[in-house]
C-alpha positions in Angstrom: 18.1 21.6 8.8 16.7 19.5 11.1 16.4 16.1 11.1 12.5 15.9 10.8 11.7 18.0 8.3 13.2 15.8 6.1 10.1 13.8 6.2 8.7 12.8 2.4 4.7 12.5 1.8 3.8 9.8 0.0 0.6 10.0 0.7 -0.5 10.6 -2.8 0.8 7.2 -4.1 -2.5 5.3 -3.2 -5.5 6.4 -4.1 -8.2 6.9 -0.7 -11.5 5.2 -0.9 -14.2 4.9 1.9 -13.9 1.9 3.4 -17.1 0.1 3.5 -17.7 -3.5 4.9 -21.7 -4.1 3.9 -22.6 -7.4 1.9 -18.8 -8.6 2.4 -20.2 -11.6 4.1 -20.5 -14.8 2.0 -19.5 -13.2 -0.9 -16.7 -14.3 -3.4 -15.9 -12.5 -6.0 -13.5 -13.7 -8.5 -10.5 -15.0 -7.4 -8.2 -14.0 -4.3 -4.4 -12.7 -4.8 -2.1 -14.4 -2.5 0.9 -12.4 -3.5 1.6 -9.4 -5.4 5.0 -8.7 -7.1 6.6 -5.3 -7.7 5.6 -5.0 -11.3 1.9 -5.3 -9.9 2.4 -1.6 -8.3 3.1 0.0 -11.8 0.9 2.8 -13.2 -0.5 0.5 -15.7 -0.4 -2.8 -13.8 -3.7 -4.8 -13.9 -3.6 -4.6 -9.8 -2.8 -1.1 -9.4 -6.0 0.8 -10.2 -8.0 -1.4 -7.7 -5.3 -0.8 -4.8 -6.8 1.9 -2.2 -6.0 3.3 0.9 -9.2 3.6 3.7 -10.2 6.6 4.8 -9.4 6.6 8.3 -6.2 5.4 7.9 -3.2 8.3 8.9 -1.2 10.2 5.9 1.6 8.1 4.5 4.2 10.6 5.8 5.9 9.2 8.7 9.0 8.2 7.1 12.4 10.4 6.6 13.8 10.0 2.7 16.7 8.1 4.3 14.2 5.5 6.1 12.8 5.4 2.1 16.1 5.1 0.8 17.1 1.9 3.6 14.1 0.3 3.0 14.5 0.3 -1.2 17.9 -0.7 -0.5 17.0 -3.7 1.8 14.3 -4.5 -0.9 16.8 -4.8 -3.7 19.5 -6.6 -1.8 16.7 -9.3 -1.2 16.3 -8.6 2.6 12.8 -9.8 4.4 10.5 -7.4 4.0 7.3 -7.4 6.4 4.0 -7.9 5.1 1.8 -5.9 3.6 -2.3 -6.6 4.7 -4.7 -6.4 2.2 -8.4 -6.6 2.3 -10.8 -6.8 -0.5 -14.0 -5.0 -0.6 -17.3 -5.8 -2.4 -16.0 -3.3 -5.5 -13.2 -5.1 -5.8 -10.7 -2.5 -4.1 -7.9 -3.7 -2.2 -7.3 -1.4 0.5 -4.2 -1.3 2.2 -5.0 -2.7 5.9 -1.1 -2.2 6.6 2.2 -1.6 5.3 0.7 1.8 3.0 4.4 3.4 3.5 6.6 0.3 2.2 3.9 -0.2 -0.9 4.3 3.6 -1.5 7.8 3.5 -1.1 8.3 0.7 -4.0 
């Protein structure tokens, strides 16, 4: 089998939204999230529901299940772990700027 069809999708892991920037300007609402821990990508996690994916962004399914399994791995054994860029939107969403595949892959 070759190499690259080995490819997972995980594309289904975040929710897509339309990414819309109107009124964002000036506005706070309620209070920002400087960090999110791995419990916070759970089903029923407070954070979860409100985490999206924009529209344009491409399909999380770049990576091979052995990149997936390397990365979990160097999660686990404590390894740095690049960040993951958030934005927050007027509703409240926090769409995934960068980093969709290591969030869907946690």
């Amino acid at each position: 089998m070759p190499k690259d069809s080995l490819k997972v999708c995980l594309d289904a892991l975040i929710c897509r939204e339309a990414f819309e920037v109107q009124g964002q300007q000036g506005q706070n609402i309620g209070r920002n999230i400087p960090m999110i821990s791995i419990r916070d990508l759970e089903k029923n996690s407070f954070f979860y529901p409100f985490l999206r994916k924009p529209d344009f962004q491409r399909e999380t399914n770049e990576w091979e299940s052995e990149k997936i399994c390397e990365f979990v791995e160097s999660f686990l054994d404590g390894d740095l772990i690049p960040s993951v860029i958030l934005w927050r939107s007027t509703s409240s969403y926090y769409f995934v700027i960068d980093g969709s595949h290591r969030l869907s892959s946690l």
